[in-house]
VMD Tcl script that builds the backbone (N, CA, C; Angstrom):
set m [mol new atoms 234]
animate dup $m
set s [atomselect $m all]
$s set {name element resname resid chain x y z} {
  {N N UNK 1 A 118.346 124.054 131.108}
  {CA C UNK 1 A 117.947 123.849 132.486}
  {C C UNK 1 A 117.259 122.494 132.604}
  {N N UNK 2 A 117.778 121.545 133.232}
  {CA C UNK 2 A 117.392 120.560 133.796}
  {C C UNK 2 A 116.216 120.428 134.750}
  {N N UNK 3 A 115.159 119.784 134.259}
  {CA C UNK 3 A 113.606 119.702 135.095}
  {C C UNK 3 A 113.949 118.253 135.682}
  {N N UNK 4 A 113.640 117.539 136.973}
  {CA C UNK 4 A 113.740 116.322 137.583}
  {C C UNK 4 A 112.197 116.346 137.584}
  {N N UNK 5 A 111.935 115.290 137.909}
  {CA C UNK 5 A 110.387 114.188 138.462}
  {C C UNK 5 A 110.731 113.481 139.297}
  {N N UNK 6 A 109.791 113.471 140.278}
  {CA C UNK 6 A 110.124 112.938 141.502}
  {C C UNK 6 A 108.764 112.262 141.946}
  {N N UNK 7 A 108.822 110.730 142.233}
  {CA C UNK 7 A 107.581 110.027 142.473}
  {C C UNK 7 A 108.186 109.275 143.734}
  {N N UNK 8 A 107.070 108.814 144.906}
  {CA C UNK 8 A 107.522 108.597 145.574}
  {C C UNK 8 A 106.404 107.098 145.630}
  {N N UNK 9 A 107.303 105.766 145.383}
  {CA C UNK 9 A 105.765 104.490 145.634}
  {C C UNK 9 A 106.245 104.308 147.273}
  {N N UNK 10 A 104.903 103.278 147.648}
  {CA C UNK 10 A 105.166 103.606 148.894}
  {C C UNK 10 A 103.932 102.208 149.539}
  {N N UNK 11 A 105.027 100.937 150.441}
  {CA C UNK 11 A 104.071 99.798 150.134}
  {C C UNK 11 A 103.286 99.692 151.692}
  {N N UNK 12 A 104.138 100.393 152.687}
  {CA C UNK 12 A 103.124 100.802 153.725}
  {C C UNK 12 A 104.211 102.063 154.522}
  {N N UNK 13 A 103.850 102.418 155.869}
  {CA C UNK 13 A 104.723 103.490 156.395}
  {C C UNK 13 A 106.380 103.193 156.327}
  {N N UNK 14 A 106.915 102.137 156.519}
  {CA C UNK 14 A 108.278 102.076 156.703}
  {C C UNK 14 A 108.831 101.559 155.530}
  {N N UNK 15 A 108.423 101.500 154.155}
  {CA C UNK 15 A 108.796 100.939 153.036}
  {C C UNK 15 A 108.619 101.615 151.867}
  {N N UNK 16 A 109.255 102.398 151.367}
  {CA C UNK 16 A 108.938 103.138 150.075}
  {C C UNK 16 A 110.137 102.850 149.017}
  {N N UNK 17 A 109.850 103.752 147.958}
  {CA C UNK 17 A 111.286 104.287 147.180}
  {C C UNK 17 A 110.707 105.454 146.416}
  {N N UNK 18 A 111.766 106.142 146.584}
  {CA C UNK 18 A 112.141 107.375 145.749}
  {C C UNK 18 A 112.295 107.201 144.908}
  {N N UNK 19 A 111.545 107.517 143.522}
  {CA C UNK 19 A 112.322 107.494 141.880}
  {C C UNK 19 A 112.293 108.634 141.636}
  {N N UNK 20 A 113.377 109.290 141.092}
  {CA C UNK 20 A 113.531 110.312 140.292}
  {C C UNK 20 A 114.286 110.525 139.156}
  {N N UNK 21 A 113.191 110.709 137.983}
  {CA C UNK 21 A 113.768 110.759 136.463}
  {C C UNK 21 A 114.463 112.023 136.155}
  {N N UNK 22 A 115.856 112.018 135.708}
  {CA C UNK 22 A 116.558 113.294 135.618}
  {C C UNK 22 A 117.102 112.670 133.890}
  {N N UNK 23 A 116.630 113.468 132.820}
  {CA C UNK 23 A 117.027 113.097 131.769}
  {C C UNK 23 A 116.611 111.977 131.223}
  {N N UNK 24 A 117.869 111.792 130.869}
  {CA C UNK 24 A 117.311 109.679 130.432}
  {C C UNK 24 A 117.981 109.287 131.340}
  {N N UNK 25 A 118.715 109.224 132.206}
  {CA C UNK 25 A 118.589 108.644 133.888}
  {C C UNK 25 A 117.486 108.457 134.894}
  {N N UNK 26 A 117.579 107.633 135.412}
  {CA C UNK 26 A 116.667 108.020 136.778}
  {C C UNK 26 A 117.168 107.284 137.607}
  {N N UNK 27 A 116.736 107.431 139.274}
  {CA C UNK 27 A 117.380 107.232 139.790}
  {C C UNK 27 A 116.512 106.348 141.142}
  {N N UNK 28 A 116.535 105.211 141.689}
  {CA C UNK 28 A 115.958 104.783 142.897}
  {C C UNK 28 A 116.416 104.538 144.252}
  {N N UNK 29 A 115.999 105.364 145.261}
  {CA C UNK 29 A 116.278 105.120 146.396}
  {C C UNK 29 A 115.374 105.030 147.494}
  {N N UNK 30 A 115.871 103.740 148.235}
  {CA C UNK 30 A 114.653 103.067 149.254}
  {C C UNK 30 A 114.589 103.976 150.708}
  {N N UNK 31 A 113.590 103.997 151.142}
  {CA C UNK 31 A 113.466 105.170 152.147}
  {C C UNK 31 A 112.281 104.996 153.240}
  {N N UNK 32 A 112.331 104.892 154.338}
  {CA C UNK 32 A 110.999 104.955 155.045}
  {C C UNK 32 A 110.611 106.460 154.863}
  {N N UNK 33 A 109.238 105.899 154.225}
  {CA C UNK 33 A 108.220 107.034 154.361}
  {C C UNK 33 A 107.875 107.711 155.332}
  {N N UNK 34 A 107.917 107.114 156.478}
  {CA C UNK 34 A 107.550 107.563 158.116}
  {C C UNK 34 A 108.355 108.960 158.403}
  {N N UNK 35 A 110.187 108.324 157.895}
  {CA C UNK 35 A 110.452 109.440 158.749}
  {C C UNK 35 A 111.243 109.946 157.645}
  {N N UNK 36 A 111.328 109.774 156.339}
  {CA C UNK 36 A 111.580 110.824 154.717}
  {C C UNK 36 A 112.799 110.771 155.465}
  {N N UNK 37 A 113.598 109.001 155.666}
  {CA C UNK 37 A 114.824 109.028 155.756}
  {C C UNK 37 A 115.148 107.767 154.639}
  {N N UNK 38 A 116.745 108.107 154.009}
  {CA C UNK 38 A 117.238 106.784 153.255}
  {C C UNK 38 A 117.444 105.806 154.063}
  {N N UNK 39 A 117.745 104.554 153.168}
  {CA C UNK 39 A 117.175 103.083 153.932}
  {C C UNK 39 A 118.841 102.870 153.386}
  {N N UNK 40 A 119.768 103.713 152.736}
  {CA C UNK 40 A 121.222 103.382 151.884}
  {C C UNK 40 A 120.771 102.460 150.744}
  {N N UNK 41 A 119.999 102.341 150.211}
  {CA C UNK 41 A 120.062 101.377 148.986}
  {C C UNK 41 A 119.689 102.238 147.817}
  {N N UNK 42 A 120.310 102.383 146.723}
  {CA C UNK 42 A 120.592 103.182 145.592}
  {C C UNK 42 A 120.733 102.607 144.436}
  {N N UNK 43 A 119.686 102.619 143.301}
  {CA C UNK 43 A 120.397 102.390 141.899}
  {C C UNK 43 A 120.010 103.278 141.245}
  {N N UNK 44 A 121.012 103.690 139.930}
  {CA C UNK 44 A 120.915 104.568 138.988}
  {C C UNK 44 A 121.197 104.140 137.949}
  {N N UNK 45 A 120.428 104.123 136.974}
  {CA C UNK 45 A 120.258 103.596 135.221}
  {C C UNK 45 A 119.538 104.338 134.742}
  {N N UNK 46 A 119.697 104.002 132.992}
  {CA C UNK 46 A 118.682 104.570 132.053}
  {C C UNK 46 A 117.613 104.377 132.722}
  {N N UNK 47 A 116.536 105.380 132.074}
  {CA C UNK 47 A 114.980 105.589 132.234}
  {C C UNK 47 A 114.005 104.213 132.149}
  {N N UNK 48 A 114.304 103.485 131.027}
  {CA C UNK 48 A 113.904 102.426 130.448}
  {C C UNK 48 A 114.169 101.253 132.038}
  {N N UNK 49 A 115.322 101.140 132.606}
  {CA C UNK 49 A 115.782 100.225 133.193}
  {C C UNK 49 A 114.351 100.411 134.727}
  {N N UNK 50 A 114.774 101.637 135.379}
  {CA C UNK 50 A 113.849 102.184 135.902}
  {C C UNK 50 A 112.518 102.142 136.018}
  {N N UNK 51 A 111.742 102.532 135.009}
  {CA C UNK 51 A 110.825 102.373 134.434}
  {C C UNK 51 A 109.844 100.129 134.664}
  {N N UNK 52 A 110.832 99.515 134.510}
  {CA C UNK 52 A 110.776 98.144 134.327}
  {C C UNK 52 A 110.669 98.013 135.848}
  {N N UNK 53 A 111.329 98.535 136.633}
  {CA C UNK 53 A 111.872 98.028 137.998}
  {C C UNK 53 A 110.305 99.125 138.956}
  {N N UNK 54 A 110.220 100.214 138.170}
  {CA C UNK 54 A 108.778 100.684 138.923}
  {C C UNK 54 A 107.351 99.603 138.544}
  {N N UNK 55 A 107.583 98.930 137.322}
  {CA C UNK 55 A 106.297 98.068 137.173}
  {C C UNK 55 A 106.537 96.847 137.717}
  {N N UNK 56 A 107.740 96.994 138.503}
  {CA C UNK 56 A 107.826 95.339 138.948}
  {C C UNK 56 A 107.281 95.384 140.816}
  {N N UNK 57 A 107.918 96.701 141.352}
  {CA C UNK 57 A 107.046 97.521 142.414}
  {C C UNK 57 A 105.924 97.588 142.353}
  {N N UNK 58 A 105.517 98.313 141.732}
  {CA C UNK 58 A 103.539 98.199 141.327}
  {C C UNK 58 A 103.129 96.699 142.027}
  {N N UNK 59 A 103.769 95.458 140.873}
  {CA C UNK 59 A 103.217 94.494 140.980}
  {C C UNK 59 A 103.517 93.501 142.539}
  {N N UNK 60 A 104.397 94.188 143.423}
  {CA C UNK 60 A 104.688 94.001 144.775}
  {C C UNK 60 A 104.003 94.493 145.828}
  {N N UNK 61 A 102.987 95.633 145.183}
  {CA C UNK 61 A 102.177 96.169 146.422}
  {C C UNK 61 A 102.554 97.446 146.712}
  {N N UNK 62 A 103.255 98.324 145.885}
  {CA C UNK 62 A 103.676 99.540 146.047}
  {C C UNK 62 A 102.784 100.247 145.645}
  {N N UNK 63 A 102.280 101.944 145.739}
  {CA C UNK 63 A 101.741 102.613 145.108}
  {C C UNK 63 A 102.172 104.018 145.341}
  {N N UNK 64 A 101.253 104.689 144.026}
  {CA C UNK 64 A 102.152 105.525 144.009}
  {C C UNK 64 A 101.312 107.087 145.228}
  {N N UNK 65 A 102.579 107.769 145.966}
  {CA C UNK 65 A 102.238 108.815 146.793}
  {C C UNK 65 A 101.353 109.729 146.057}
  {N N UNK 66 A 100.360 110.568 146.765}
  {CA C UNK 66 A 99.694 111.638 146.118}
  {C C UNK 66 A 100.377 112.920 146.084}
  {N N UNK 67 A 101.249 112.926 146.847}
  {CA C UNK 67 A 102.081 114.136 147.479}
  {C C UNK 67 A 103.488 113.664 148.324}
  {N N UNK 68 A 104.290 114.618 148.050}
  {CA C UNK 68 A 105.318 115.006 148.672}
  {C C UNK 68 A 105.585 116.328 149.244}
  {N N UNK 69 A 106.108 115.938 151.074}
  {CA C UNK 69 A 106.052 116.977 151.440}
  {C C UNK 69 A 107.859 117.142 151.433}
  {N N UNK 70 A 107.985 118.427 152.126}
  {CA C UNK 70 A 108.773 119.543 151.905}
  {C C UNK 70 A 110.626 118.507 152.690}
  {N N UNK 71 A 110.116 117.581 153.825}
  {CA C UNK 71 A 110.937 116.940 154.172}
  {C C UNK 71 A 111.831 116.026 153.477}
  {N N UNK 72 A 111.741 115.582 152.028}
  {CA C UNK 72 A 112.190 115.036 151.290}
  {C C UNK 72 A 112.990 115.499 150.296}
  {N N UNK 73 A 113.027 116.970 150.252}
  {CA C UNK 73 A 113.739 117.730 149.785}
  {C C UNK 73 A 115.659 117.387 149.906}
  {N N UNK 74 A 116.188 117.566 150.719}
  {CA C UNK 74 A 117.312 117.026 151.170}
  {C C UNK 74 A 117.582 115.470 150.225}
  {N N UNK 75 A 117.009 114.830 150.484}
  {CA C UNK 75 A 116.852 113.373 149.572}
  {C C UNK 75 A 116.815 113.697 148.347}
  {N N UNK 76 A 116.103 114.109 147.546}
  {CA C UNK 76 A 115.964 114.761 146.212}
  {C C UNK 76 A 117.232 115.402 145.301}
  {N N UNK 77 A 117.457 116.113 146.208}
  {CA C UNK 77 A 118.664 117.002 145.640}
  {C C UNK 77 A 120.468 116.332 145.599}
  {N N UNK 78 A 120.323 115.125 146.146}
  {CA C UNK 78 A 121.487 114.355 146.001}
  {C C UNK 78 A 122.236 114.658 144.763}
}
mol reanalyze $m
mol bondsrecalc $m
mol representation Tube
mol addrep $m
């Protein structure tokens, strides 16, 4: 059984991304936070690749959500 992680950074209301680590994949997709809709921009790579591209976010002014609510669900489950 497959467990996902799901983090959501987030650099003010209309600018986020979705990462979610599934395996040694993970996966990023850009999304306004406002309305826990996709923005269509998508990449998927190893963990490692990911991982590089969340510390490069960090260093852009992103941070990370305390919570996710229930509306993002739909997004998630892609």
């Amino acid at each position: 059984m497959r467990h996902d992680e799901v983090f959501l950074y987030q650099k003010d209301d209309c600018d986020g991304w979705l990462v979610t680590l599934r395996g040694d994949f993970a996966e990023m997709l850009h999304v306004d936070p406002a309305l826990a809709q996709s923005k269509y921009e998508r990449y998927e790579a190893p963990i490692d690749l990911i991982r590089d591209a969340v510390k490069d976010l960090r260093s852009k002014g992103y941070a990370l959500a305390y919570s996710l609510d229930l509306a993002w669900k739909p997004l998630i489950e892609v």
